[in-house]
N, C-alpha and C positions, 0 to 999 in steps of 0.2 A: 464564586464562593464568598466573595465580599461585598458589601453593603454597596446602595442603601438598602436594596431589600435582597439579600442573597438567596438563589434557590436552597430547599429544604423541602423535608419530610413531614409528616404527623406521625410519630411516632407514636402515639393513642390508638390512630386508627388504622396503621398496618400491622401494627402488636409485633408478634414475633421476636418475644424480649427486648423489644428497643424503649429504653425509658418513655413513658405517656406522658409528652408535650414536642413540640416541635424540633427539629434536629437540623442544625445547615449543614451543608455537603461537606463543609470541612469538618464537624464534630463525627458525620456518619463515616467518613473515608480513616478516620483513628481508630472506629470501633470494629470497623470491618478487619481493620491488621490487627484490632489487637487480638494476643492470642486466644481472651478468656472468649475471642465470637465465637460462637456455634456455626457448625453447618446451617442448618434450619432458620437460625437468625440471619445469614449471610444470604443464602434462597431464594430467602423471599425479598430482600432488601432488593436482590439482582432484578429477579422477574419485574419489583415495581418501576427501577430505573428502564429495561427493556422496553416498559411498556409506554412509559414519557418518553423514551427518545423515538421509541415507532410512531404515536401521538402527534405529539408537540415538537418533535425536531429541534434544531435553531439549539439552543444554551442547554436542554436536556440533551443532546446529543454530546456535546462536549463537555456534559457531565460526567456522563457514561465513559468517555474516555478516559476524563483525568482520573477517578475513579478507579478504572481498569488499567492505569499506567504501569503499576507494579508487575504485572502478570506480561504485560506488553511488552515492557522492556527485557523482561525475563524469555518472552518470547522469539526478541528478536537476537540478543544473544546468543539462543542455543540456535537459531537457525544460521547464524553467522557461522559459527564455530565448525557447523557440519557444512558449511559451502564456502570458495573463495569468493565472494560476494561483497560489493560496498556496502554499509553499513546503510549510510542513509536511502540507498535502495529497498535494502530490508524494510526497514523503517518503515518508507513510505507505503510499502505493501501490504506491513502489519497493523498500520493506520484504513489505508482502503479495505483488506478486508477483514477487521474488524466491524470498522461502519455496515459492509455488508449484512456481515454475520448477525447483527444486532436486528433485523427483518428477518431472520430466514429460523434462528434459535426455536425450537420447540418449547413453550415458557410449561410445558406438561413435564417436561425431562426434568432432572433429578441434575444437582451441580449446574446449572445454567452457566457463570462463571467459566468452568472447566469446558462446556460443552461450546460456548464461544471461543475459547482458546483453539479448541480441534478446529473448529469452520476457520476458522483463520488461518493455522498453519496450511489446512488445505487449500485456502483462497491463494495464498503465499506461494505453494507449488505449483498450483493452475497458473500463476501469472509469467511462468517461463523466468522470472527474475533471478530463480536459483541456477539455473542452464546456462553450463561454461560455454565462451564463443564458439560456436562450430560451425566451418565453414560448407559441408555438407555431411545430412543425416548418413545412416545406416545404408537406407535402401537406395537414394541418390549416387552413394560411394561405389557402391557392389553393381549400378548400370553403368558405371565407367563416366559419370560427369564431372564436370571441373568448374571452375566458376572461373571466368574469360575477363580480365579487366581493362580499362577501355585506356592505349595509353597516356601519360602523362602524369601530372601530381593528382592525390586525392579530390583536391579541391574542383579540379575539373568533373570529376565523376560526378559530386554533388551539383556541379551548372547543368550537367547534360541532364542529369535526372529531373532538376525542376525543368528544366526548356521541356521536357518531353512531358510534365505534369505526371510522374512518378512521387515525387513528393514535395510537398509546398516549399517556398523560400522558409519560410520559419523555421521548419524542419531540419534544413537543409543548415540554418545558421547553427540549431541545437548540433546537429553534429560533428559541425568544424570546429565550436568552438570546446565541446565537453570531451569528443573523441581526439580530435589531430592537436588541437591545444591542449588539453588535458588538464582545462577549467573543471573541477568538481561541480556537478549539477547543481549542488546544493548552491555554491555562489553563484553559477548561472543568475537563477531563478531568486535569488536574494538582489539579485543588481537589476532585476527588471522588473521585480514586483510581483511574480507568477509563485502558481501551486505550484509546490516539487511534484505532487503525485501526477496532476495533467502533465505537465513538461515528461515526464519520466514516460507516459502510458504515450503521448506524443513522439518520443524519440524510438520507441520501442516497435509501434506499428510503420515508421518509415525505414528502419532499419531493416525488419521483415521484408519491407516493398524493395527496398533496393537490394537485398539478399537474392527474391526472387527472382529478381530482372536478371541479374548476373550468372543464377545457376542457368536460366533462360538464354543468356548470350543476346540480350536485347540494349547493350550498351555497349557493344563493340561495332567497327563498322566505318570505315571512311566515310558514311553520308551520316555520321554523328557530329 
């Protein structure tokens, strides 16, 4: 949004009551809050950002975000409030599938805006991110399985499951250091230079793999 040459609109040539001469993200992001926007002004404003960040990717895409921060942020609070969930968890969720949603949105639909907010909350629930720990589902429970753990400190369970290539060392460091140290992801990944959202989606498919193993009974075992 800052110079030397900030992205912008022509506001001549998308019309849609946006004054006719050029507009940078930061004058279009005031008019869009302010109250006197219109729907129909706001609309089309959307579809043309949807369509640079499908485009052109790269800095239209993190326009499109900063742009959509208000709704996002408003997004990830109410999803908070309705689950015991870390926040930056959410976050990260409402960032990933946002970005999705920004390819998938029908730019024919009516509120574009509004109808990216929905793919998102849904993106947010598909991601298991709001599912309190549970150590076995419904139908796992009612066959009479248990999850067998293999003895000793945690930290062993994570050496057997890399020795046995269940889940990589990285992995493995992601979850002694954020689970059994109870480092917050966010500085994880702040002190090593990584995306929260990979480390997150990272920790999340090893946990799954070593969940399996366990209701499996595949890391118990004197020749472990």
């Amino acid at each position: 949004m800052q110079g030397p040459q900030p992205l912008g609109i022509d506001g001549a040539q998308l019309g849609a009551g946006l004054p006719a001469r050029d507009i940078t993200l930061g004058e279009l992001r005031a008019i869009l809050l302010h109250p006197s926007c219109g729907r129909v002004t706001r609309d089309e404003v959307w579809r043309h950002l949807i369509g640079q960040a499908r485009v052109r990717r790269g800095a239209w895409m993190v326009a499109a975000v900063a742009l959509a921060m208000p709704m996002l942020r408003r997004l990830a609070t109410s999803i908070c409030r309705s689950a015991d969930v870390e926040r930056d968890d959410v976050e990260a969720e409402v960032l990933t599938g946002f970005m999705d949603a920004l390819s998938k949105v029908n730019l024919q639909w009516t509120h574009p805006l509004l109808r990216l907010s929905r793919l998102t909350r849904q993106s947010v629930a598909r991601s298991g991110v709001l599912q309190r720990p549970c150590l076995l589902n419904d139908a796992e429970a009612a066959e009479g399985r248990t999850l067998t753990y293999p003895p000793g400190h945690a930290d062993l369970l994570l050496a057997k499951a890399v020795a046995h290539g269940i889940i990589s060392a990285e992995a493995a460091e992601i979850i002694a250091v954020t689970r059994l140290e109870n480092v917050p992801l966010s500085d994880y990944c702040r002190r090593r230079g990584l995306l929260y959202c990979t480390v997150l989606k990272r920790r999340q498919r090893a946990e799954a793999r070593l969940r399996q193993v366990l209701v499996n009974g595949d890391l118990t075992g004197g020749d472990l």
